[in-house]
N, C-alpha and C positions, 0 to 999 in steps of 0.2 A: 723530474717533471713536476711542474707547479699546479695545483688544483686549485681550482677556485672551491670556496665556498660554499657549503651548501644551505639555504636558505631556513631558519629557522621554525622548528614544525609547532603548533600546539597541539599536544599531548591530547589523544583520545577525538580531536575534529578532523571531522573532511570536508575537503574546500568543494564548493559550488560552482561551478560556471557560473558568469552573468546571466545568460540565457536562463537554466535551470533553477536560477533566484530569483526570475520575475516569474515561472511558471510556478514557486513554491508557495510563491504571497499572492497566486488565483488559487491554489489552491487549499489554502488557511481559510480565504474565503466561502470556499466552499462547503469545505468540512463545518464552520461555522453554520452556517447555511441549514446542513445539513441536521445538525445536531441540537439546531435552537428549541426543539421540545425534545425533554427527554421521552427517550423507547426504552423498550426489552431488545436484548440482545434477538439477531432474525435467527439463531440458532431455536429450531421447532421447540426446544426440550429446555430450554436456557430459563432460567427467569432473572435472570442478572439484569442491569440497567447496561444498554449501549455506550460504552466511553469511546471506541476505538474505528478509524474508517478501516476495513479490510479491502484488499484490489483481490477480488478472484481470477482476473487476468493483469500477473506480475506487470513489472517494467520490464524483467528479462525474457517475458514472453511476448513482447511486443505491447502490453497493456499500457493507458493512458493514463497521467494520475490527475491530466483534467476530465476526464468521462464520467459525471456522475452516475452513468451507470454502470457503474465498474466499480462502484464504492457500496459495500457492505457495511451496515452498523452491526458492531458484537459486541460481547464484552472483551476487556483485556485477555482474562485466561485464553478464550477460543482465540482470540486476532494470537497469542500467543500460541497454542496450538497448531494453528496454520502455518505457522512462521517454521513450524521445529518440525513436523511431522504429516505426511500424506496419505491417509486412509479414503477408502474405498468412498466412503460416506461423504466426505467433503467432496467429490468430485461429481455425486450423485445429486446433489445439494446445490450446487452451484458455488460452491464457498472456494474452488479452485479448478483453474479451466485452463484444459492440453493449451498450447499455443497451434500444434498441428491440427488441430479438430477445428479451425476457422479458414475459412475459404478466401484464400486471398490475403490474409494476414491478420489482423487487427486492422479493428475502423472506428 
């Protein structure tokens, strides 16, 4: 049995949908936007400068990554924090939200 070919990968990328790559460059925009004075991280207790947008309602929880209100400024550590680990505090916080605790889905 003859196989074709399988198309050649580059190492370490993932490929975008068209779709998903014009909603990526609204929302470059945005963060721009967002970010044009710098802050402190919104973590209460942080005094680090804001570099990073956090979603407290994921993409896999139905979250939007054009909703600026769905976009948290933090520092890298916390956005990194959030990323690797789920305490009580972040969810108290708003830094990270059930998908089931919203009525009807995301909006």
């Amino acid at each position: 049995m003859k196989r074709s070919p399988m198309p050649p990968r580059t190492a370490g990328l993932k490929f975008r949908s068209a779709k998903m790559a014009r909603k990526y460059v609204t929302r470059r925009v945005i963060v721009a936007d967002l970010f044009a004075v710098p802050e402190i991280c919104e973590v209460p207790w942080c005094t680090n400068i804001a570099t990073d947008p956090h979603e407290p309602l994921t993409r896999a929880r139905l979250g939007d990554i054009l909703d600026r209100s769905n976009i948290r400024k933090v520092c890298n550590p916390h956005n990194v924090m959030f990323a690797s680990d789920e305490q009580p505090w972040m969810y108290e916080l708003g830094f990270l939200v059930h998908s089931w605790g919203l009525v009807g889905g995301a909006s």
